[in-house]
C-alpha positions in Angstrom: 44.1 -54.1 23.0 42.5 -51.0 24.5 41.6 -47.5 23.5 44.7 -45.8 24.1 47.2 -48.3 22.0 44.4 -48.1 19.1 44.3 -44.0 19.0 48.2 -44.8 18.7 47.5 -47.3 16.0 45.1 -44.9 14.3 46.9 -41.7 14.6 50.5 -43.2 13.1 48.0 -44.4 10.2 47.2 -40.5 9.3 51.2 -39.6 10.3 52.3 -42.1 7.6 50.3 -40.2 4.5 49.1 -36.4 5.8 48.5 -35.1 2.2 46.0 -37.9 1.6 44.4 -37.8 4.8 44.3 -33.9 4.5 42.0 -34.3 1.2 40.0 -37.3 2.9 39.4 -34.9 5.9 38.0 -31.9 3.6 36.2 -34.7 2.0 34.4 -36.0 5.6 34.1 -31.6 6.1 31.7 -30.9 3.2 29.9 -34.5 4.1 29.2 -33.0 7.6 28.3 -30.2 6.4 25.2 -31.7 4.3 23.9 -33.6 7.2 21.5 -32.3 10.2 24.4 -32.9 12.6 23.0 -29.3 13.1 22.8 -27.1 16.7 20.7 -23.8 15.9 21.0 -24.2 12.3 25.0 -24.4 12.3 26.8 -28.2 11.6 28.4 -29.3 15.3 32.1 -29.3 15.0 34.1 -32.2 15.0 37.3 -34.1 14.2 39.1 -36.7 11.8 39.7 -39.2 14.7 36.6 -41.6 16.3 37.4 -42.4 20.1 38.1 -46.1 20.4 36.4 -48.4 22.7 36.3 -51.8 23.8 34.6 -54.5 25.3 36.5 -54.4 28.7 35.1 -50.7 28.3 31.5 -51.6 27.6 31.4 -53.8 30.4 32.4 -51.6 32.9 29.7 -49.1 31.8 27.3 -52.1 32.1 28.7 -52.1 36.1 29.0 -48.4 36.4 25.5 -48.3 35.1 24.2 -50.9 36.7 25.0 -49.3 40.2 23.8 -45.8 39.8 20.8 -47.4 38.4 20.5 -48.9 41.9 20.6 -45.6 43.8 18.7 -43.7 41.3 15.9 -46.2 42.6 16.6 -46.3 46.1 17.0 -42.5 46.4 13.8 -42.1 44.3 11.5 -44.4 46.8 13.0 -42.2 49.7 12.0 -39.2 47.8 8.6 -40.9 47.3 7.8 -42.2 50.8 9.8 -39.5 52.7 8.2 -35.7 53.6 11.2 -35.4 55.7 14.2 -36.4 52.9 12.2 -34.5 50.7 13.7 -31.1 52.2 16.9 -31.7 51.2 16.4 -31.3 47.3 14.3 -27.7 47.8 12.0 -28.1 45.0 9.3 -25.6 44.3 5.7 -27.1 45.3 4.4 -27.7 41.8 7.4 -30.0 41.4 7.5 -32.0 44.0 3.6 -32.7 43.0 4.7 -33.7 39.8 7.3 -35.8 41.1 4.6 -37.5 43.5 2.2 -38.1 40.5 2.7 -41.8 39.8 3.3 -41.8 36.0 1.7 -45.5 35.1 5.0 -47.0 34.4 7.7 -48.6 37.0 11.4 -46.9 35.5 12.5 -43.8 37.1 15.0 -42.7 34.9 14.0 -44.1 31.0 16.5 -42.1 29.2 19.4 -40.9 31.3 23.5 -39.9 30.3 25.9 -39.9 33.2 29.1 -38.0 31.8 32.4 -39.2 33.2 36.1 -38.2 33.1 37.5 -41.8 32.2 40.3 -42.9 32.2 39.8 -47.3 31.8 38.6 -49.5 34.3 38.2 -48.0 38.0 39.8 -45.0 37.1 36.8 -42.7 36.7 34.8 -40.1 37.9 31.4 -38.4 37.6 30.7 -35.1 36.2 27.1 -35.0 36.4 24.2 -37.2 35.9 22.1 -36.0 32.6 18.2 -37.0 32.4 15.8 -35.1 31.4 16.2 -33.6 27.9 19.3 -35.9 27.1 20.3 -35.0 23.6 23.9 -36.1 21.4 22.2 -39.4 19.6 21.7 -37.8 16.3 25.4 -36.1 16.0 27.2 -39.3 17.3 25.4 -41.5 14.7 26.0 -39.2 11.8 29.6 -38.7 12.3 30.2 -42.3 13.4 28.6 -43.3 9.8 30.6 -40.5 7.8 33.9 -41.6 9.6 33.7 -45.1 9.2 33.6 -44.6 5.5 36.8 -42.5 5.1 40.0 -43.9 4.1 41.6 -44.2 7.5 39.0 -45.9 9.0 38.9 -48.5 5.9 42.3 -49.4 7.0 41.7 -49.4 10.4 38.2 -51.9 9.3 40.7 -54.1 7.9 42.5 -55.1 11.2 39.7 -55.0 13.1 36.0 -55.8 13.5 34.2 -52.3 14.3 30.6 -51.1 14.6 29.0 -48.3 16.0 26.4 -47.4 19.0 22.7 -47.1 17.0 21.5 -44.4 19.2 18.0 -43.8 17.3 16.1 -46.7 16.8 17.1 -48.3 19.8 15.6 -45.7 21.7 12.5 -45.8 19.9 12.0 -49.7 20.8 12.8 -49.1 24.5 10.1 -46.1 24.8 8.0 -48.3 23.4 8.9 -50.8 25.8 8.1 -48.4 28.4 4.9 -47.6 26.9 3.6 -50.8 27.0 4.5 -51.0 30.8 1.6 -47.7 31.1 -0.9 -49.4 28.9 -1.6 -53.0 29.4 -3.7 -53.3 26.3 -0.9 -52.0 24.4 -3.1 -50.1 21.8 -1.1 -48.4 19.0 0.5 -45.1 20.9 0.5 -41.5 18.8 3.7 -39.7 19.6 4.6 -36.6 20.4 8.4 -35.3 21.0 7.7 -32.3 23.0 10.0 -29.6 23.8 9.7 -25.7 23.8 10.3 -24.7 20.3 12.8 -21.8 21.5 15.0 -24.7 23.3 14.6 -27.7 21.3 17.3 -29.4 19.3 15.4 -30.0 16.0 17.6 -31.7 13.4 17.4 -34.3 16.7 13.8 -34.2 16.6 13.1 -34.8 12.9 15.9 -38.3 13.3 13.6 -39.4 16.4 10.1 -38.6 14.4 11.5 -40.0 11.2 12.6 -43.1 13.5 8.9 -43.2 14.6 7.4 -43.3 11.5 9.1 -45.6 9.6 8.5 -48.0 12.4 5.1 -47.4 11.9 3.7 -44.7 14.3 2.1 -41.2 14.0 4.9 -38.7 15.6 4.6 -35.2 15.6 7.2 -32.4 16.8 5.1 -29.8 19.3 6.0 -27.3 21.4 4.0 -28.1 24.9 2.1 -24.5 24.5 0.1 -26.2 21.6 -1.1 -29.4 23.4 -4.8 -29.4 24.8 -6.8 -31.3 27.4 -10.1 -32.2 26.5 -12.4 -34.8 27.4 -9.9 -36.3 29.1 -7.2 -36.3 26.4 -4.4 -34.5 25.2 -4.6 -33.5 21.9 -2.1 -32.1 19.4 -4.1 -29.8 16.9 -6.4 -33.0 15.6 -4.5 -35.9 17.0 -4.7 -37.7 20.1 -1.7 -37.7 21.9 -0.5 -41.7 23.6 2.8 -40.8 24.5 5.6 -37.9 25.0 8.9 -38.4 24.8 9.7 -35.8 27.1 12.6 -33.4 26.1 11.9 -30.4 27.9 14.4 -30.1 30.6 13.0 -29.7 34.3 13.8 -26.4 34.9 12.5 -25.0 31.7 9.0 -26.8 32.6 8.4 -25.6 35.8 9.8 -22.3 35.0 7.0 -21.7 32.3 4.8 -23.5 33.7 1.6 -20.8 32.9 2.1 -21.2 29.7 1.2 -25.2 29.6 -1.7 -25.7 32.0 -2.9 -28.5 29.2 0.1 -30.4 29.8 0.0 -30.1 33.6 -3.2 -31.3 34.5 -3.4 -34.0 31.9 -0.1 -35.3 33.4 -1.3 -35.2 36.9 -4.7 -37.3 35.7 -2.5 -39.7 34.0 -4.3 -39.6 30.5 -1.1 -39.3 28.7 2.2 -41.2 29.4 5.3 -39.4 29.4 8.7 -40.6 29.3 10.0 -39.3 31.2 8.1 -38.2 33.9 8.7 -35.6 36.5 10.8 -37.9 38.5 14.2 -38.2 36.9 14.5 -34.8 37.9 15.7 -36.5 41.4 18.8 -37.3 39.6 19.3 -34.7 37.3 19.3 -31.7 39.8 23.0 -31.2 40.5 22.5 -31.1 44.4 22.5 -35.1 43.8 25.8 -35.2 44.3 25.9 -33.1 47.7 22.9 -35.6 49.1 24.3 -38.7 48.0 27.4 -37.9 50.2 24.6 -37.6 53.3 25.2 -40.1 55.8 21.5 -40.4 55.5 21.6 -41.1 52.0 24.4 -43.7 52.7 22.9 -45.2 55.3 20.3 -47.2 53.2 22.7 -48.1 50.4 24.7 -51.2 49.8 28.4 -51.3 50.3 29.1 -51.3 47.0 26.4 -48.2 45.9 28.1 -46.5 48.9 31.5 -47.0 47.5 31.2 -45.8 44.4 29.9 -42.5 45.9 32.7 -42.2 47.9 35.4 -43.0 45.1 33.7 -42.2 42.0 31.5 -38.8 43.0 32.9 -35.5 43.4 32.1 -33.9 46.9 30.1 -31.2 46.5 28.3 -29.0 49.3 26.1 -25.8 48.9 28.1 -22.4 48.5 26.6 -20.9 51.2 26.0 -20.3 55.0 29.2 -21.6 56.8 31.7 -18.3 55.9 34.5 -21.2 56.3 33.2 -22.6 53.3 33.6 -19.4 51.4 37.5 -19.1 52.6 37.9 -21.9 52.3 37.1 -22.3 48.1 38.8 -18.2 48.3 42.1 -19.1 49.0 42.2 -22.4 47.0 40.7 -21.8 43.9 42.5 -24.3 41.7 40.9 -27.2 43.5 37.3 -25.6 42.9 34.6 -25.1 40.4 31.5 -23.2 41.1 28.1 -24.6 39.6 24.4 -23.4 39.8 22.0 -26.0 41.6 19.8 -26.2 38.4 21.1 -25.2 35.2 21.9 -27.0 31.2 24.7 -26.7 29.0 27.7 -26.0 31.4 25.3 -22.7 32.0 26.9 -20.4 35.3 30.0 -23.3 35.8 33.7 -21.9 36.5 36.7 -23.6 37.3 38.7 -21.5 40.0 42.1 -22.1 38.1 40.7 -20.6 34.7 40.7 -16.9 36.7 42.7 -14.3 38.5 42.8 -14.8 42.2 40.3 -11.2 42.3 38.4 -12.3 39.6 37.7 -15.6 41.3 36.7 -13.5 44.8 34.6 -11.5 42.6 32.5 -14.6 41.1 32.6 -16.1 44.4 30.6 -13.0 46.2 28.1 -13.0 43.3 27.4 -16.5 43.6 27.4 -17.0 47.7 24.0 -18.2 49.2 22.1 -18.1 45.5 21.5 -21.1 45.0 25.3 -22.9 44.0 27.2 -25.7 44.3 31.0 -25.7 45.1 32.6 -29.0 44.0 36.4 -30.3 44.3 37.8 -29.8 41.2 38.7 -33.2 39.1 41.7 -33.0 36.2 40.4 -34.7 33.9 42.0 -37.6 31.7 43.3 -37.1 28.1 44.1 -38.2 24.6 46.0 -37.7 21.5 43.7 -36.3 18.4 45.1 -35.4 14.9 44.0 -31.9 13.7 44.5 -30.7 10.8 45.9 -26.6 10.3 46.0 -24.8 7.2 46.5 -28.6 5.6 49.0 -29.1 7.9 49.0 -32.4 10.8 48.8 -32.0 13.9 48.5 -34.2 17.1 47.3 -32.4 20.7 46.1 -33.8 23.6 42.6 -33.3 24.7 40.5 -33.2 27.9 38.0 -36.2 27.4 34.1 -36.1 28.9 32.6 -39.8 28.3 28.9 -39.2 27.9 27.4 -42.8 29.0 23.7 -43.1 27.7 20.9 -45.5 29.6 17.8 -46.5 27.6 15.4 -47.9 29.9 18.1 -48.8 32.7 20.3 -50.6 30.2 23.3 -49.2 28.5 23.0 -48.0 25.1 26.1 -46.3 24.0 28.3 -43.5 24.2 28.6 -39.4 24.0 32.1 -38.0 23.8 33.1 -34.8 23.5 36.6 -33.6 23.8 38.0 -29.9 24.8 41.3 -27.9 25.7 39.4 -26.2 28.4 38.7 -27.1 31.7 35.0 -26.7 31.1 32.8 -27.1 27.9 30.4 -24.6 27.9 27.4 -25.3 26.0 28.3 -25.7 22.4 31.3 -24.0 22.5 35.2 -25.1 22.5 34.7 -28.3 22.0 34.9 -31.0 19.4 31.9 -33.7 19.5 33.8 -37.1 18.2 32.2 -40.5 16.8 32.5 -43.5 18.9 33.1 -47.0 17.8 33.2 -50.1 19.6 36.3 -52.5 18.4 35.7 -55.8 18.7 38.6 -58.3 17.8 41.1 -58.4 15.6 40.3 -59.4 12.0 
């Protein structure tokens, strides 16, 4: 048993009745529709197909996981102790304060999603390690919940024992966890899921503060430009902020940083405790990949850290100085993508083989010595979905992107989003799809 032959299984049980599977899919449309699997006030698009998973697959996230975990740390301690290893990330001096500001609790990286192209056991490879501002929980929980009720999946239930990944409660209990780690006392934490309000993903915000609440906890939704120091608290209007569950992604916060001075200097006094702090941005910046790929780097890993570097991450250099470089990528486009040192949502990423050899010299000037990456270009792996057209079947192949989440350095669950294209920008061309976990055999 393993993901592929059950998609097989699951897309010859739709083949064998399309009519009824057609009105069950409009059925699982309108249910979507009513739900806050929202994205600036639209309902995220999906199809009538889960991605299938099992325990073999689970425990090599575990591994996968468990190593990166391992040289988040290690690189995070150099970055710490080192002036010198510093240099090679290029941060702005506010940030590299706020990464040196000790945040009262001992995990670098409580909430993290490294996205793979995965294809089963060792065949797999990185796309990019997501930290700050990791979002997806609320979507995959909805539409794993809707999907497990229609009538394919009952018959799918009936051969085999299936659950979901509960994304949203489970992270509450680990920031919790984490909280507790800040304050020794553990006193009762208020809660605050902060994010700029322009920015911020809110039907995924009310799920977390809901999630909060009903496990007993004041939690409030506020944009950081409304938090106040005073008296050596942060404050929310009236209420006392404990703890931020940080969603504001690095870039954005330094960028307007002005415009939150509150924030700023009540996170370098440590009177609030954020999760996470300023220090999973080590990981999240995209030039990871180019530094990890130092011999520097690899000289104070472990064999086995150093070999999934070299076999599992994507060599990536800066697109700049060396004109080599720039020939180089010019002349072989389809092996290529170009990607901006610090950016979200696929924002300023092109794949060489999606343009015209002068359209591909033209991005290429534009982006040479400012501040991008060029990375070898990986195909990715695919599956069979069923799509329905104008009522009519049909079964297509898509690109897969496995979205692996980390709650307080432990797996958690998964994030999968499927495309045709070579890169999913934002939310655009892409299908988000409901992951369940298959068990045994009933």
């Amino acid at each position: 048993m393993d993901g592929l032959s059950l998609t097989k299984e699951y897309i010859d049980i739709v083949k064998e009745n399309p009519e009824k599977y057609y009105e069950d899919y409009r059925l699982t449309v309108e249910k979507v529709a009513k739900s806050n699997a929202r994205y600036k006030g639209k309902p995220i698009p999906f199809l009538y197909q889960p991605m299938f998973f099992t325990e073999k697959d689970i425990e090599n996230f575990n591994n996968i996981g468990k190593v990166l975990m391992s040289i988040a740390n290690k690189v995070t301690e150099k970055y710490i102790e080192s002036p010198e290893y510093r240099k090679k990330f290029k941060y702005p001096k506010l940030l590299e304060e706020l990464i040196l500001v000790d945040p009262g609790y001992d995990v670098n990286i409580p909430i993290g999603r490294f996205d793979l192209f995965y294809g089963g056991g060792d065949k797999f490879k990185f796309i990019e390690v997501n930290t700050d501002g990791t979002s997806g929980m609320n979507e995959d929980n909805i539409f794993s919940n809707i999907l497990l009720d229609t009538e394919s999946m009952e018959i799918m239930k009936k051969r085999y024992n299936i659950s979901y990944f509960e994304l949203i409660n489970s992270w509450v209990k680990e920031s919790l966890k984490i909280y507790s780690r800040y304050d020794k006392k553990d006193n009762k934490p208020n809660i605050a899921i902060v994010d700029f309000k322009e920015t911020g993903i809110t039907a995924e915000f009310e799920a977390f503060k809901k999630a909060y609440i009903e496990h007993g906890y004041n939690c409030v939704i506020a944009d950081p430009r409304d938090l106040k120091y005073r008296d050596g608290k942060l404050y929310y209007e009236d209420m006392r902020i404990d703890l931020i569950y940080r969603r504001i992604v690095t870039v954005e916060f330094i960028e307007k940083s002005n415009e939150i001075p509150d924030l700023i200097e009540a996170y370098k006094d440590g009177a609030v405790c954020v999760v996470g702090s300023l220090r999973s941005q080590i990981m999240h910046n995209k030039i990871i990949f180019k530094i990890l790929h130092d011999e520097d780097t690899l000289s104070f890993l472990s064999e086995e850290e150093r070999n999934l570097i070299k076999n599992h991450i994507p060599i990536t250099k800066e697109f700049g100085g060396d004109e080599k470089i720039f020939e180089q990528v010019l002349k072989n486009k389809d092996s290529y993508i170009i990607k901006p040192i610090d950016s979200f949502a696929s924002q300023g990423v092109n794949a060489g083989r999606d343009f015209s050899e002068e359209e591909w010299n033209n991005i290429l000037i534009k982006c040479w010595n400012k501040d991008y990456l060029v990375q070898e270009f990986i195909d990715p792996y695919t599956r069979p979905f069923v799509q329905f057209e104008d009522g009519k079947l049909k079964v297509r192949d898509f690109k897969l992107n496995i979205g692996v989440y980390m709650y307080n350095e432990k797996f958690a669950g998964v994030y999968t989003r499927i495309s045709r294209n070579n890169i999913i920008f934002g939310r655009e061309g892409y299908f988000s799809i409901p992951n369940m976990l298959v068990l045994s055999q009933v």
